[in-house]
PAFI-50341 format. One record per residue (C-alpha): residue number from 0; y, z, x; residue in three letters. Coordinates in pm, 1 decimal. Example, Ala and Ser with C-alpha at 12.3 -4.5 7.8 and 13.67 -1.06 7.14 Angstrom:
BEGIN
 sedren       yy       zz       xx donu
      0   -450.0    780.0   1230.0  ALA
      1   -106.0    714.0   1367.0  SER
//
This chain:
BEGIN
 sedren       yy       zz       xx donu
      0   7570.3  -1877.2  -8970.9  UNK
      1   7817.8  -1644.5  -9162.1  UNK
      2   7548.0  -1345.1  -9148.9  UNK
      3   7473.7  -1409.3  -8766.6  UNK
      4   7847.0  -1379.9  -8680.2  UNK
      5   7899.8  -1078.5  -8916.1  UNK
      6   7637.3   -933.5  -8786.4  UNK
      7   7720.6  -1005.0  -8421.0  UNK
      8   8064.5   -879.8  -8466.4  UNK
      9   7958.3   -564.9  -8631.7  UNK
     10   7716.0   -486.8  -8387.9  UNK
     11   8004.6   -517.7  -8118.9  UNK
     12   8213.1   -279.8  -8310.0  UNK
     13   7946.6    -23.1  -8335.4  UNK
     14   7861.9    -34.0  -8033.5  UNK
     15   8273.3     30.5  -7921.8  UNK
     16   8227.3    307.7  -8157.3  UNK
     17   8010.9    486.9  -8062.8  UNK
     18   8213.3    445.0  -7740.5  UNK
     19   8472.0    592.6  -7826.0  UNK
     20   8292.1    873.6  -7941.5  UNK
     21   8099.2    958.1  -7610.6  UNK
     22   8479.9    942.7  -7488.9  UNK
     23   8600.1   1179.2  -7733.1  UNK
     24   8305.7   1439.7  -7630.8  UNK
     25   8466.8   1385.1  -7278.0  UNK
     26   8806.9   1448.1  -7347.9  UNK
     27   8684.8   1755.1  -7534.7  UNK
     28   8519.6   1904.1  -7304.7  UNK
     29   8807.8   1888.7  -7037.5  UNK
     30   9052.8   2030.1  -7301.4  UNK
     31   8806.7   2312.8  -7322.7  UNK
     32   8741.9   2343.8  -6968.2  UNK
     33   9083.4   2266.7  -6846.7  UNK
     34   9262.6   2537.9  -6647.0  UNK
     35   9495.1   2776.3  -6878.3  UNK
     36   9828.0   3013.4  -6830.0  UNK
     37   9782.1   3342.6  -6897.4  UNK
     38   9975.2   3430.1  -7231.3  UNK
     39  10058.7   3825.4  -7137.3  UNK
     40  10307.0   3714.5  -6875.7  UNK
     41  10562.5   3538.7  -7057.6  UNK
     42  10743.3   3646.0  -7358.8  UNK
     43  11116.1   3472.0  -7400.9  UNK
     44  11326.9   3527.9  -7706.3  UNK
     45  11174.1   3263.4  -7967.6  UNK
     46  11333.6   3143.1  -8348.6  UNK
     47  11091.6   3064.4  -8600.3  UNK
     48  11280.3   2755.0  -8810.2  UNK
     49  11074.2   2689.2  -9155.8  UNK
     50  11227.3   2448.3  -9343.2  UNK
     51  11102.8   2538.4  -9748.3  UNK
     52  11097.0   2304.0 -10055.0  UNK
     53  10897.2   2458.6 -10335.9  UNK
     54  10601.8   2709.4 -10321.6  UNK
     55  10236.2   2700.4 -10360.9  UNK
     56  10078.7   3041.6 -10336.0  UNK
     57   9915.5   3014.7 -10012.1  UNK
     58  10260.2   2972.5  -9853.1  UNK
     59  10300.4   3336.5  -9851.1  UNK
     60  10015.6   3402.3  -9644.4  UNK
     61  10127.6   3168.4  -9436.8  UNK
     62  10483.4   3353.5  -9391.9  UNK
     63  10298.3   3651.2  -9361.4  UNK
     64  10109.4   3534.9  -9075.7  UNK
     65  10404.9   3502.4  -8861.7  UNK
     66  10503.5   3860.2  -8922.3  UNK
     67  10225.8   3961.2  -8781.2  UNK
     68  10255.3   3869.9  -8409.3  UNK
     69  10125.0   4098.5  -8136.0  UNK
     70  10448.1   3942.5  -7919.1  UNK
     71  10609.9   4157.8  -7664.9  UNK
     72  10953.6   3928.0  -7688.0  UNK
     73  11206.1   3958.7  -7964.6  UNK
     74  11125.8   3635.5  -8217.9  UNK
     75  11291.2   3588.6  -8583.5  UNK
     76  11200.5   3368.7  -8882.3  UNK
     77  11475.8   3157.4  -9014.5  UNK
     78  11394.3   2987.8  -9360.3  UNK
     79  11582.8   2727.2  -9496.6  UNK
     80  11633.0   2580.9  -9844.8  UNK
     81  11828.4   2300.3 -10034.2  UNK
     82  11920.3   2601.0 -10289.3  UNK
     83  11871.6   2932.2 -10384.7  UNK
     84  11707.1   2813.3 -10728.0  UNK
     85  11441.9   2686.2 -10503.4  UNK
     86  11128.2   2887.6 -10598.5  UNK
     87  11011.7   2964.0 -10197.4  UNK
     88  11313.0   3222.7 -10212.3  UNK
     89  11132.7   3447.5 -10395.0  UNK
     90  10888.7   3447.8 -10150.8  UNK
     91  11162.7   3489.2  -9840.8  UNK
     92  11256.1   3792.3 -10041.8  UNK
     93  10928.8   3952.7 -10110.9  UNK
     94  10876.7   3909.0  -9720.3  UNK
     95  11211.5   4108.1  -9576.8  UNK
     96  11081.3   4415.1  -9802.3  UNK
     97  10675.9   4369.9  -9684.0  UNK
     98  10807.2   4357.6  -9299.4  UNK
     99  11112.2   4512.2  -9270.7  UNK
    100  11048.5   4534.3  -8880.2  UNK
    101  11088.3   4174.3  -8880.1  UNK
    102  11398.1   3957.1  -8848.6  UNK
    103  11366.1   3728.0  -9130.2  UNK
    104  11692.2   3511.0  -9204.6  UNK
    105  11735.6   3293.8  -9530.4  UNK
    106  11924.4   2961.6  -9491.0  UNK
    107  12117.6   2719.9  -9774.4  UNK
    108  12129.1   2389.4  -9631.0  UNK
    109  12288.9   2177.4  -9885.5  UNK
    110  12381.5   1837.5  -9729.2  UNK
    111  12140.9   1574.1  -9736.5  UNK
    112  12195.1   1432.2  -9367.4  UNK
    113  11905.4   1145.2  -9371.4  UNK
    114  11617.1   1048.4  -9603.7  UNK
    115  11378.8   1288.9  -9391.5  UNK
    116  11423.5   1574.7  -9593.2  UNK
    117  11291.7   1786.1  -9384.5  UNK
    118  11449.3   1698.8  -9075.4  UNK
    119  11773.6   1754.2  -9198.4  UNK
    120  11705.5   2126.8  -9354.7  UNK
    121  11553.0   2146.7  -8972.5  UNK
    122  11933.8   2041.1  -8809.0  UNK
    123  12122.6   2215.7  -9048.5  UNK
    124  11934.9   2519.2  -8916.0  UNK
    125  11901.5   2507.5  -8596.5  UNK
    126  12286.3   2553.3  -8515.7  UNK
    127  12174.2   2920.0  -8653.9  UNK
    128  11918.7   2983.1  -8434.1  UNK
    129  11973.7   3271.8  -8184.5  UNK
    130  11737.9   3251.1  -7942.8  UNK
    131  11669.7   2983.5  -7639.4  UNK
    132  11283.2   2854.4  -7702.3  UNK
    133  11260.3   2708.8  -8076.9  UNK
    134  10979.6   2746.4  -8296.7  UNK
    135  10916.7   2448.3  -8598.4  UNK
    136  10565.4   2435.8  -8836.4  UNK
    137  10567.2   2335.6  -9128.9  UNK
    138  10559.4   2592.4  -9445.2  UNK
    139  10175.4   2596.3  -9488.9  UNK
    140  10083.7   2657.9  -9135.6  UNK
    141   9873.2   3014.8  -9087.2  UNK
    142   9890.8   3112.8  -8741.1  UNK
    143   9673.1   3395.4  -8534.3  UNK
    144   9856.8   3701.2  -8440.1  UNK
    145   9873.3   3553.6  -8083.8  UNK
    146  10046.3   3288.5  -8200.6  UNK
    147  10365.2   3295.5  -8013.6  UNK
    148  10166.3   3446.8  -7662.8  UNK
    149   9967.7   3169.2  -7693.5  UNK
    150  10262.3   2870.0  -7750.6  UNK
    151  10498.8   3030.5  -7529.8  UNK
    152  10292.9   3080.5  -7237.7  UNK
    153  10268.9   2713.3  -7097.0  UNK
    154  10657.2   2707.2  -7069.1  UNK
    155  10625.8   2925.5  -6749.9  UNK
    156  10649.6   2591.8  -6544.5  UNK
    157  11042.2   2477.0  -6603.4  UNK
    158  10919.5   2156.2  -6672.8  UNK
    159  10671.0   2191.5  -6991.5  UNK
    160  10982.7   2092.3  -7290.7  UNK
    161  10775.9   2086.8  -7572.8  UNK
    162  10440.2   2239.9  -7682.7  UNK
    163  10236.8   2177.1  -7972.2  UNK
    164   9875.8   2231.1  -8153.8  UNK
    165   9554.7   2145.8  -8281.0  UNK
    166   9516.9   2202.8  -8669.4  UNK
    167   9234.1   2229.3  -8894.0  UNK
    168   9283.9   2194.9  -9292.0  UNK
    169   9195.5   2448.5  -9549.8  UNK
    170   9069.1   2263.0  -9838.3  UNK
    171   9083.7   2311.1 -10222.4  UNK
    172   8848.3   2244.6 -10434.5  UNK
    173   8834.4   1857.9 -10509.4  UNK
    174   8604.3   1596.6 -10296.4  UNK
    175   8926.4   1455.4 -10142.7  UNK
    176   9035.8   1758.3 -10037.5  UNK
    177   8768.7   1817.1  -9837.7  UNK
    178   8725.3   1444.3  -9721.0  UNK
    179   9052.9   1486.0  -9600.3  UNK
    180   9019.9   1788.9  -9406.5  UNK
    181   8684.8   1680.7  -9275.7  UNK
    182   8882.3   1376.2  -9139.4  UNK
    183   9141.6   1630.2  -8941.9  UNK
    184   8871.9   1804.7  -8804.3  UNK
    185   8624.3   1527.6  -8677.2  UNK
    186   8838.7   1219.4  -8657.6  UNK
    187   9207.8   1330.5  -8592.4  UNK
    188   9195.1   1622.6  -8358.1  UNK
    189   8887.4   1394.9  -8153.9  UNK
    190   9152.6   1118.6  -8128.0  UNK
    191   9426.6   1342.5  -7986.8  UNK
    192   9215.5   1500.8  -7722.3  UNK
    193   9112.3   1146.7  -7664.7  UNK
    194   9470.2   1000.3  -7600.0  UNK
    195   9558.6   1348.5  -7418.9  UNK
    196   9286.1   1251.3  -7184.6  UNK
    197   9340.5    876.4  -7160.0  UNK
    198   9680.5    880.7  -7112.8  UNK
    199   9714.4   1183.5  -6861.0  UNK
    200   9910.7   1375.5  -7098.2  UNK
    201  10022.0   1409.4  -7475.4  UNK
    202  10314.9   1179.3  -7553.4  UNK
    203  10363.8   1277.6  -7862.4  UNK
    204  10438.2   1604.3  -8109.2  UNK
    205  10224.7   1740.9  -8416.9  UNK
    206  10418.3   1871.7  -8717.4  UNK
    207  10190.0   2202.9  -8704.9  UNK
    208  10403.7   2352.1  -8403.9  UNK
    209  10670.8   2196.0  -8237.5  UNK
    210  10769.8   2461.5  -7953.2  UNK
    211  11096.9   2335.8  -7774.2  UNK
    212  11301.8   2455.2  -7535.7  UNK
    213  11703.3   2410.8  -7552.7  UNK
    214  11701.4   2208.5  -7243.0  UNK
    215  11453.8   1972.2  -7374.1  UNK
    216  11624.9   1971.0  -7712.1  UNK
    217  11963.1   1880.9  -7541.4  UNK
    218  11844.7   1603.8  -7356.1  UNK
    219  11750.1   1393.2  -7678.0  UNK
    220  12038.9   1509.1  -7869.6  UNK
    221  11933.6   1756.8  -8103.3  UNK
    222  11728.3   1668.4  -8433.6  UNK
    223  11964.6   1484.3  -8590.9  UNK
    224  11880.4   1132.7  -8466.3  UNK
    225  11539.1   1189.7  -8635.6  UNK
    226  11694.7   1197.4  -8996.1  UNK
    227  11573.9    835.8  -9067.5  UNK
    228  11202.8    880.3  -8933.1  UNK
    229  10890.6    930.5  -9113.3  UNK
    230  10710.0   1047.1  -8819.6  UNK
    231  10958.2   1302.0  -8708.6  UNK
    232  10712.6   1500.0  -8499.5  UNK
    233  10586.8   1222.3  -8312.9  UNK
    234  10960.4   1098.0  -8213.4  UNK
    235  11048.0   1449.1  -8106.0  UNK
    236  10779.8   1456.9  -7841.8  UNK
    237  10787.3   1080.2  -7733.6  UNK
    238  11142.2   1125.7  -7683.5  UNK
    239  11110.8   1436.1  -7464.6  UNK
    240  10807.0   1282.8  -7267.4  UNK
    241  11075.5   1005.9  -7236.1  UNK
    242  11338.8   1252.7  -7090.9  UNK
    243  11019.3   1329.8  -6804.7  UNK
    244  10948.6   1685.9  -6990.4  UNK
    245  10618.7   1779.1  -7030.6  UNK
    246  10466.5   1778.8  -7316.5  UNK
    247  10133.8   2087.6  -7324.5  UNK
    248   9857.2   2086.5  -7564.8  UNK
    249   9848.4   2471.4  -7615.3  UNK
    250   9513.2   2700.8  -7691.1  UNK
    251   9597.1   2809.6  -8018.9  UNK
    252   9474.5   2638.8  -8367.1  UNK
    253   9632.7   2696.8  -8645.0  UNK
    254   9542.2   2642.1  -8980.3  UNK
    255   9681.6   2414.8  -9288.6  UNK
    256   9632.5   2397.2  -9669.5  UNK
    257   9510.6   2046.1  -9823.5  UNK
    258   9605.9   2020.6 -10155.7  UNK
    259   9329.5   2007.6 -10471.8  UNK
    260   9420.1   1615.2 -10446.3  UNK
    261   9389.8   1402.9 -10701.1  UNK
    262   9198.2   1025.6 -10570.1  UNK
    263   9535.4    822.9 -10600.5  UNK
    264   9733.1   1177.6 -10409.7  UNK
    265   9491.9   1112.2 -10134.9  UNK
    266   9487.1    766.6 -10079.2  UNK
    267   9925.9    767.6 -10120.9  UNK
    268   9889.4   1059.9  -9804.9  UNK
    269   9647.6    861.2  -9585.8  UNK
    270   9799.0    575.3  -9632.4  UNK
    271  10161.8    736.7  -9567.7  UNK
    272   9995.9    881.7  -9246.6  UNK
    273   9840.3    570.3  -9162.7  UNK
    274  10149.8    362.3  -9198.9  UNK
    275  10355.3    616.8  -8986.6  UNK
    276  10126.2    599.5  -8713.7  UNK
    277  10077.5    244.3  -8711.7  UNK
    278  10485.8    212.2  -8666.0  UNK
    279  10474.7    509.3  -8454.4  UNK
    280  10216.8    369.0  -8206.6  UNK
    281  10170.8     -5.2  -8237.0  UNK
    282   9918.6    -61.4  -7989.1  UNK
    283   9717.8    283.4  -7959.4  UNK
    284   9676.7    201.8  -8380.0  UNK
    285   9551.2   -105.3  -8373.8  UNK
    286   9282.3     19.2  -8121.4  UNK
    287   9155.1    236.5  -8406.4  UNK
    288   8976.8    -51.5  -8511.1  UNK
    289   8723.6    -22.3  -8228.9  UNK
    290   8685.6    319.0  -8331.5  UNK
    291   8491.1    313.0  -8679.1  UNK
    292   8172.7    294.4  -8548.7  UNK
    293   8016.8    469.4  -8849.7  UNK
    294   8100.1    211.2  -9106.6  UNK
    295   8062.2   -116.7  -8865.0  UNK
    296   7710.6     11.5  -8810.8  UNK
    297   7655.1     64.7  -9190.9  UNK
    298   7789.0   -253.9  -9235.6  UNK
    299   7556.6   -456.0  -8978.1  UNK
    300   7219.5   -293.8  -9140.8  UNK
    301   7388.1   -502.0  -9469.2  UNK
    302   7452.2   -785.7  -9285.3  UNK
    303   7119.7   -808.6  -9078.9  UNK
    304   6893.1   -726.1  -9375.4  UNK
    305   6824.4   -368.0  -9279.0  UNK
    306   6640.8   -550.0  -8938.1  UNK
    307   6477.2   -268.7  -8708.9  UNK
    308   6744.3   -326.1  -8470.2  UNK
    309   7048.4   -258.6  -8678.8  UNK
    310   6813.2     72.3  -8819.4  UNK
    311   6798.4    180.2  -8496.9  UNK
    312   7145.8    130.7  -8395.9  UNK
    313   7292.4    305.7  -8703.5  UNK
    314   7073.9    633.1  -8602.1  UNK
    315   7243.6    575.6  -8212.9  UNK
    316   7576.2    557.0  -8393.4  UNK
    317   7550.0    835.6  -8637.9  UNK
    318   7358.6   1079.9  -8378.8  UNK
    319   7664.1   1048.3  -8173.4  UNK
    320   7906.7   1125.2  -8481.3  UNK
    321   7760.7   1373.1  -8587.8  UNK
    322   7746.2   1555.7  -8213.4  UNK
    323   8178.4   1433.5  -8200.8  UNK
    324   8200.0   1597.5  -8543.4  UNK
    325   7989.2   1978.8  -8437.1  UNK
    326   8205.3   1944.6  -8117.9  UNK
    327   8532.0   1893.9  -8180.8  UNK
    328   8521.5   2041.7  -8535.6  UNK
    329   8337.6   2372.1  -8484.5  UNK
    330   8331.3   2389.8  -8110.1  UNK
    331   8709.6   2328.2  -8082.6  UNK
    332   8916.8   2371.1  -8419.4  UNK
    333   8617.3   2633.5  -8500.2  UNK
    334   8612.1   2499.1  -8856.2  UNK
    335   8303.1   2640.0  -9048.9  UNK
    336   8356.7   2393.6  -9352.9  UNK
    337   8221.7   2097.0  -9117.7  UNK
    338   7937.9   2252.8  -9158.3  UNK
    339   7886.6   2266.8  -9523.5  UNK
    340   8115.7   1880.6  -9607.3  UNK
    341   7911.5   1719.4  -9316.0  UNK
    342   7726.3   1503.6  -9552.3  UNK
    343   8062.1   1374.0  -9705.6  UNK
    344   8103.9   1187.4  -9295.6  UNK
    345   7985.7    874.8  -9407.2  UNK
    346   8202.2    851.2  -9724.9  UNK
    347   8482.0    997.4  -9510.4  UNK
    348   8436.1    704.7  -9197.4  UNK
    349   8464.6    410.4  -9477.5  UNK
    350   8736.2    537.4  -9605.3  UNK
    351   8909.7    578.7  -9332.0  UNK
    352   8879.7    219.4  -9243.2  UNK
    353   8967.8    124.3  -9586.9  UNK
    354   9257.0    284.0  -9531.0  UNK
    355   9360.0    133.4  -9175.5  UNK
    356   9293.4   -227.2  -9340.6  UNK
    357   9510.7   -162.8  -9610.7  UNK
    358   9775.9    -23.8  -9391.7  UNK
    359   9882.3   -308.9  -9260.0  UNK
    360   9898.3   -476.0  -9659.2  UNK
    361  10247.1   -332.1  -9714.6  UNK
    362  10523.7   -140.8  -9525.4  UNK
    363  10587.8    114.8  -9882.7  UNK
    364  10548.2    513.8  -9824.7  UNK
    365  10515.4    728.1 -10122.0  UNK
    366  10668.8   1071.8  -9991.7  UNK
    367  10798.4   1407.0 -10263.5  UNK
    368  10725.5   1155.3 -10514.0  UNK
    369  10982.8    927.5 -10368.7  UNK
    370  10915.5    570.3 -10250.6  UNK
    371  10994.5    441.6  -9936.1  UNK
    372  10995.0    111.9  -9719.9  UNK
    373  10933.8    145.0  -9365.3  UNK
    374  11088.4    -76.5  -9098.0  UNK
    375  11011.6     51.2  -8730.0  UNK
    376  10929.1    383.1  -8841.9  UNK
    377  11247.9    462.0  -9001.7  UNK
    378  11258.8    538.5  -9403.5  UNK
    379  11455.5    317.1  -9617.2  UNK
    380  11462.7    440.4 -10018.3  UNK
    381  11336.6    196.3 -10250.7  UNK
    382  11621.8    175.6 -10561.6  UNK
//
């Protein structure tokens, strides 16, 4: 009786699966298809705020990336850093003399504000920023030379406030590197076009561009009421959707390094991205579980005894991953590694539902090699 209803259950689950992933093909194609602003026609006065803490050498290709806009408007590049004995200001340096024609400004932003570290280099900033749209990615992003065209180009309607973007990952080296940029590619930009399509909108901010505009930033007060959350990008944009701002999904993807991780790195990063997305959206998370329709089909050929039936429903279910993966992660993100980690899916999927199970085992968050409890998305520091 305990096989039947496993099996039952699982076949269910694959079947929502699978679902959801027809859905996600949907919502990709009307991203693709949906009608875009030209980005030639609008070029405001943008700051670039990059908040640094430590350097890995493909940060500087990253900085160097956003000296290289084709961008009619006037745009500058404020970094900012605990201290100058942080290593990134070598960097900063290295970049003034390479583009000279660019307005790069260094920052020292020595108070700690809140336990989001980053967040409150980002406020300590921004009262230095000159310009009226504001810029944030995070210090690995690599962006296309028509970066800022592209991002500042939905804001020609008044009432767009913040803008954001797709990301792929650029992995290094180790299996989990590349499980884990497999999983942005195929699983995590699917699910965002997904909600975007859903819900009628985004809701919500990605940490690889947050475009704002003061107006938007005014009405929630700024960034520093986001010094206690993990999730800071998702609060800034649920809080401007909140304000009735729009919040655009722009055409540009950019591009972020995943570490050579370790297995214990990568499981402490899922599972501090699971956990802040399970605080940050309650319900929407707990729907992932009808989601996984990879591993519930794997898991009803084990519970049926490898029957024809569940056979033939695991090749439904992974035909129709694989076609979400090709989409969303060459089609859209135009990632060429899907390609050659595509076989790594399967390992990928059950981890990732691993990983939502255990998610709800524990509200800790290992972050900078700090721990942290969560309670309602907000970061408390272990002692």
């Amino acid at each position: 009786m305990l096989a039947v209803l496993v099996e039952s259950i699982t076949t269910l689950l694959a079947l929502c699966g699978m679902g959801f992933y027809f859905a996600a093909l949907w919502s990709a194609r009307s991203f693709v298809h949906r009608k875009r602003r030209k980005d030639d026609a609008f070029h405001p006065p943008v700051s670039i705020l990059k908040p640094l803490k430590g350097f890995d050498p493909d940060m500087y290709a990253a900085f160097a990336s956003h000296c290289r806009q084709q961008y009619s408007g006037e745009y500058e590049i404020l970094f900012g850093v605990n201290s100058l004995e942080d290593p990134a200001v070598a960097a900063v340096e290295r970049l003034r003399v390479e583009f000279p024609q660019t307005q790069i400004r260094l920052m020292v932003t020595p108070e700690i504000l809140g336990p989001n570290g980053k967040v409150s280099n980002l406020a300590q900033m921004l009262s230095q920023a000159r310009h009226p749209y504001i810029v944030i990615n995070d210090s690995d992003i690599r962006v296309s030379p028509y970066y800022l065209s592209r991002v500042m180009a939905p804001f020609q309607d008044p009432k767009v406030g913040l803008v954001t973007a797709l990301y792929r990952g650029r992995a290094h080296r180790t299996v989990w590197s590349k499980i884990e940029s497999l999983g942005i590619a195929t699983d995590f930009a699917a699910g965002v076009l997904t909600a975007r399509k859903l819900e009628g909108g985004v809701r919500f901010g990605l940490g690889s561009t947050l475009a704002l505009s003061r107006a938007a930033l005014d009405a929630i007060g700024g960034l520093l009421p986001l010094v206690e959350y993990l999730a800071d990008d998702y609060e800034v944009g649920a809080r401007i959707a909140a304000k009735m701002f729009q919040v655009e999904l722009c055409d540009e993807v950019v591009e972020t390094a995943v570490p050579a991780y370790s297995f214990r790195q990568f499981w402490q990063h899922q599972l501090r991205w699971a956990r802040g997305m399970r605080d940050s959206r309650k319900r929407g998370y707990a729907g992932v579980l009808f989601t996984f329709g990879l591993p519930w089909a794997l898991l009803n050929v084990l519970a049926s005894g490898a029957d024809l039936f569940s056979i033939a429903l695991l090749s439904m279910v992974l035909a129709a991953r694989v076609l979400l993966a090709l989409a969303v992660g060459v089609g859209v993100l135009r990632d060429r590694a899907v390609l050659r980690d595509l076989w790594l899916l399967p390992l990928r999927d059950l981890l990732a539902l691993c990983v939502w199970v255990w998610s709800y085992a524990g509200d800790t968050v290992t972050w900078r090699g700090q721990q942290f409890h969560l309670n309602q998305g907000k970061l408390i520091a272990r002692p």
